[in-house]
C-alpha positions as CSV (number, residue, x, y, z in Angstrom):
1,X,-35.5,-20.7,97.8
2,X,-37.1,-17.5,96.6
3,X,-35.1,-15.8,99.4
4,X,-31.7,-17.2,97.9
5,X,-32.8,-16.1,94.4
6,X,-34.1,-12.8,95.2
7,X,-30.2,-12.0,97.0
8,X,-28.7,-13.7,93.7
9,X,-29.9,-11.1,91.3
10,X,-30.0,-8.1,94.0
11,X,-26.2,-8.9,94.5
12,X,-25.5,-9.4,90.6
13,X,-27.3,-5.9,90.3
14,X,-25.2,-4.1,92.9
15,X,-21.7,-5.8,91.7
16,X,-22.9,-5.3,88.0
17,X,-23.5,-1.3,88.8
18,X,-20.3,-1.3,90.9
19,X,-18.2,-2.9,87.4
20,X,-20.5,-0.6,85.6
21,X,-18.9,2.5,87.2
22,X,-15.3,1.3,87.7
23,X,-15.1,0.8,83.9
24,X,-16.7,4.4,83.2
25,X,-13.6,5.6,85.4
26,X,-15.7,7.0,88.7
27,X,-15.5,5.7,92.1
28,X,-16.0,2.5,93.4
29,X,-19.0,2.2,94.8
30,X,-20.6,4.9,93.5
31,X,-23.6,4.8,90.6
32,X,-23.9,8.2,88.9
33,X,-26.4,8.7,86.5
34,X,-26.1,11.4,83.5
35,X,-29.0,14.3,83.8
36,X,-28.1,16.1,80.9
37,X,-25.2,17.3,78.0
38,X,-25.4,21.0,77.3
39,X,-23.5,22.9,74.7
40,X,-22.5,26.7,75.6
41,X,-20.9,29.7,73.9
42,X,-18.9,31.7,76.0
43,X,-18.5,35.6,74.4
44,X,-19.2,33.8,71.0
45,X,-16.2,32.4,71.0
46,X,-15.4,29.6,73.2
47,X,-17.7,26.2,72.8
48,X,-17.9,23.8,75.6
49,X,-19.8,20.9,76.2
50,X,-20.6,19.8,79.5
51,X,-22.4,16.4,81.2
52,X,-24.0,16.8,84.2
53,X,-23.9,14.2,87.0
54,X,-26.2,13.3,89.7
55,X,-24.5,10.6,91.9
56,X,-27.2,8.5,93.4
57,X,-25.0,7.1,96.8
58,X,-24.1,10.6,97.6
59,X,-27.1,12.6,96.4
60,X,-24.3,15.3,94.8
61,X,-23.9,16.4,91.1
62,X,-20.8,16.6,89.4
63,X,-19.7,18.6,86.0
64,X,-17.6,17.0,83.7
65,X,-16.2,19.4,80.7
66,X,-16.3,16.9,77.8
67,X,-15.1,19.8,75.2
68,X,-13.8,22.6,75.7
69,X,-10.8,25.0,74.2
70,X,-7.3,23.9,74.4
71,X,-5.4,24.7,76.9
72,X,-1.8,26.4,76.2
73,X,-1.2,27.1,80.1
74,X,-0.3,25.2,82.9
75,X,-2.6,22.7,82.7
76,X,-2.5,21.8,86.6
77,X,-5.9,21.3,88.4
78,X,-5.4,24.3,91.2
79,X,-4.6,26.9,87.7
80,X,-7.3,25.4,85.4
81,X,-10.0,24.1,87.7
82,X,-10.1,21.0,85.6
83,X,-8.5,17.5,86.4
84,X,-7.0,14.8,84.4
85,X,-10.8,13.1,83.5
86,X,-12.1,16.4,82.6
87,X,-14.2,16.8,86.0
88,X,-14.7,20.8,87.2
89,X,-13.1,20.6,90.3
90,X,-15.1,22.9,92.5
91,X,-14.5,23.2,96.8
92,X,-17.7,23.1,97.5
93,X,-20.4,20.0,97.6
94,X,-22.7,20.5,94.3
95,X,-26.2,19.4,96.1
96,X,-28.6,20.6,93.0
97,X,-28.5,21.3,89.6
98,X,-29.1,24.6,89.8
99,X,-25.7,25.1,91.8
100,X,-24.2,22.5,90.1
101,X,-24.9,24.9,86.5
102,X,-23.7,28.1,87.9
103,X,-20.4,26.8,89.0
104,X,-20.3,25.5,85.1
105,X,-20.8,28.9,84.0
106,X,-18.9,30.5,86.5
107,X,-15.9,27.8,85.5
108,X,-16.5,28.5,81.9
109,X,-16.2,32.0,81.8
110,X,-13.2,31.7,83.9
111,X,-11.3,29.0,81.9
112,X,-11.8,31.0,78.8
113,X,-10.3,34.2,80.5
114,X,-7.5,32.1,81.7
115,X,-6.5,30.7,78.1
116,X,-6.7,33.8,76.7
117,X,-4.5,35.8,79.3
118,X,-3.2,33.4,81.1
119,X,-4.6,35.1,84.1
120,X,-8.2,34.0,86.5
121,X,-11.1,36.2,86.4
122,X,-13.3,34.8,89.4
123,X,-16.3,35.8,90.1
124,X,-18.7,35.3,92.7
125,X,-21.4,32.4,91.5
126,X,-25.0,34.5,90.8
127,X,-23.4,37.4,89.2
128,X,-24.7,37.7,85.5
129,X,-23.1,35.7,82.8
130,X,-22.2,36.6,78.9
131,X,-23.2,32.3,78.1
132,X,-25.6,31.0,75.7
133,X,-26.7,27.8,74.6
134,X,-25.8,26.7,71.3
């Protein structure tokens, strides 16, 4: 009997985190858990907030731009680096925070170079940044 009720709530905890994420748009099957919301400057100019995700199944982070400056340019993924639910597309696995904040500022800089001229200004990830917290 304990048995039976011990799977009951395990199983309503599991489905509850798996409706949980579906209606927070990620994944199914997935639970991701917020670490932090930063704001940055970028030049003085450009402010961006960004939420940091780690995703407990997977161990990997995820940076999701929740404000940042209009876009006027093609507003495609593979020229922006940002998709449709506002998640910095990056190629590479993000398995720490510390990576997962350099590709933000790395991203940030670039995205605010590619507003203004319509043009990328990549940069290797460790090289030194013009970004503050506000």
């Amino acid at each position: 009997m304990v048995t039976a009720i011990t799977l009951c709530v395990l199983f309503t905890l599991v489905a509850g985190g798996a409706i949980l994420c579906r209606l927070a748009g990620r994944t199914r099957g997935r639970t991701e858990s917020i670490v932090a919301t930063e704001n940055y400057q970028i030049h003085d100019q450009d402010a961006y907030t960004l939420e940091y995700r780690h995703c407990v199944t997977t161990g990997l982070y995820s940076v999701f731009a929740l404000v940042c400056p209009p876009n006027p340019h093609d507003s495609s993924v593979n020229e922006c680096g940002l998709t449709r639910d506002g998640q910095i597309w990056v190629v590479k696995e993000l398995r720490s925070l510390e990576h997962a904040e350099a590709i933000a500022f790395d991203w940030m800089e670039s995205y605010s170079a590619y507003i203004r001229t319509d043009a990328h200004a990549h940069r290797p990830v460790g090289v030194k940044r013009q970004c503050s917290l506000r």
